[in-house]
C-alpha positions as CSV (number, residue, x, y, z in Angstrom):
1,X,3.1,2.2,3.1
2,X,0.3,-0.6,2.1
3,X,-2.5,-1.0,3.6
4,X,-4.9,-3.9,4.1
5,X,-8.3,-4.3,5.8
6,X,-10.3,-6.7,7.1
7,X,-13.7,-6.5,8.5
8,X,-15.4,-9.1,11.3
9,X,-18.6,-10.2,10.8
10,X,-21.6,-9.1,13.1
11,X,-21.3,-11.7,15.8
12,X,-17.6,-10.3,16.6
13,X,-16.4,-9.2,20.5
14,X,-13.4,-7.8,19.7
15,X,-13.5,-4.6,21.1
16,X,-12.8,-2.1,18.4
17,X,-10.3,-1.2,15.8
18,X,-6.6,-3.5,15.7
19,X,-3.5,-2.3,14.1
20,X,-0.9,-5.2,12.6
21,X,2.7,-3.9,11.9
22,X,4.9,-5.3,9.2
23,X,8.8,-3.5,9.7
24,X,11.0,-5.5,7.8
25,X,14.4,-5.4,7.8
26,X,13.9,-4.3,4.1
27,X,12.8,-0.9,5.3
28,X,16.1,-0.6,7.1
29,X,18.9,-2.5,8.7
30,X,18.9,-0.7,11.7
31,X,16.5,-2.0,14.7
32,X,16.3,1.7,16.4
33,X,15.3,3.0,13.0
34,X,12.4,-0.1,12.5
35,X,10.9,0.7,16.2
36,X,10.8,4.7,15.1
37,X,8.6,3.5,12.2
38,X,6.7,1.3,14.7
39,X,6.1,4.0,17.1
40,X,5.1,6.4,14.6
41,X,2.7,4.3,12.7
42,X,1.1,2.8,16.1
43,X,0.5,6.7,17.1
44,X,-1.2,7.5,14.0
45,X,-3.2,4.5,14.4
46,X,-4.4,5.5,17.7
47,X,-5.0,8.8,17.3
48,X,-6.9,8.1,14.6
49,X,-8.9,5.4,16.2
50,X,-12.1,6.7,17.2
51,X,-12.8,7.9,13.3
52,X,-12.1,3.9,11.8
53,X,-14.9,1.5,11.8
54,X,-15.6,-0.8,15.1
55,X,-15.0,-3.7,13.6
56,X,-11.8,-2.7,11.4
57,X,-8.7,-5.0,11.1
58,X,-6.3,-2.8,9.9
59,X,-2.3,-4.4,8.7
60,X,0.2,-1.7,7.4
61,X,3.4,-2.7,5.9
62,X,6.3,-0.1,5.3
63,X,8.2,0.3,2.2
64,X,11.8,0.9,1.9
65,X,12.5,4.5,1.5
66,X,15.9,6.3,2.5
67,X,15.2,7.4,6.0
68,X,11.8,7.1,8.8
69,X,9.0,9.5,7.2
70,X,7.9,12.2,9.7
71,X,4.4,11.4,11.9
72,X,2.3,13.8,9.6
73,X,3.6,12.1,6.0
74,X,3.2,8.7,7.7
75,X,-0.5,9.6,9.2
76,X,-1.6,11.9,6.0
77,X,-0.7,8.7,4.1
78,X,-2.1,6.0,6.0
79,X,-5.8,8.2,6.5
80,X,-5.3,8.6,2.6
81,X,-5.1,5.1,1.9
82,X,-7.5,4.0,4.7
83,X,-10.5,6.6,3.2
84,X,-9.8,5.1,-0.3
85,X,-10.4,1.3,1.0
86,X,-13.5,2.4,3.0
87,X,-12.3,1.4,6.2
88,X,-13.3,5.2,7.8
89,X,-16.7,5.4,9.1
């Protein structure tokens, strides 16, 4: 996956952390395979929520790989890449 951030100034309402998706068709033709990505990526996100900075904007784009990774690869991997950018408080 890839990984962006974005951080909102001081003067900012928007209630904590948000999460942008980007599931091409790219990452696989089939619609019921793209959600399971969604799904699995949105409950990383969220479990993972209270540990990400308040004013985080967070957008993660999947890569084409044979097959949907499992929750743990796709959460070990996004916390990796998350820690590395400094978006973890």
């Amino acid at each position: 996956i890839r990984v962006w951030f974005y951080e909102e100034g001081p003067g900012s309402r928007h209630g904590g952390p948000k999460l942008g998706l980007l599931v091409s068709k790219k990452t696989d033709r089939r619609a019921v395979k793209r959600n399971q990505w969604k799904r699995r990526l949105r409950e990383a996100f969220r479990s993972n929520r209270a540990r990400l900075k308040a004013s985080a904007m967070v957008v993660v784009k999947s890569k084409s790989v044979s097959g949907v990774p499992t929750y743990r690869q796709l959460e070990t991997e996004m916390l990796e890449l998350l820690s590395r950018i400094g978006a973890l408080k």
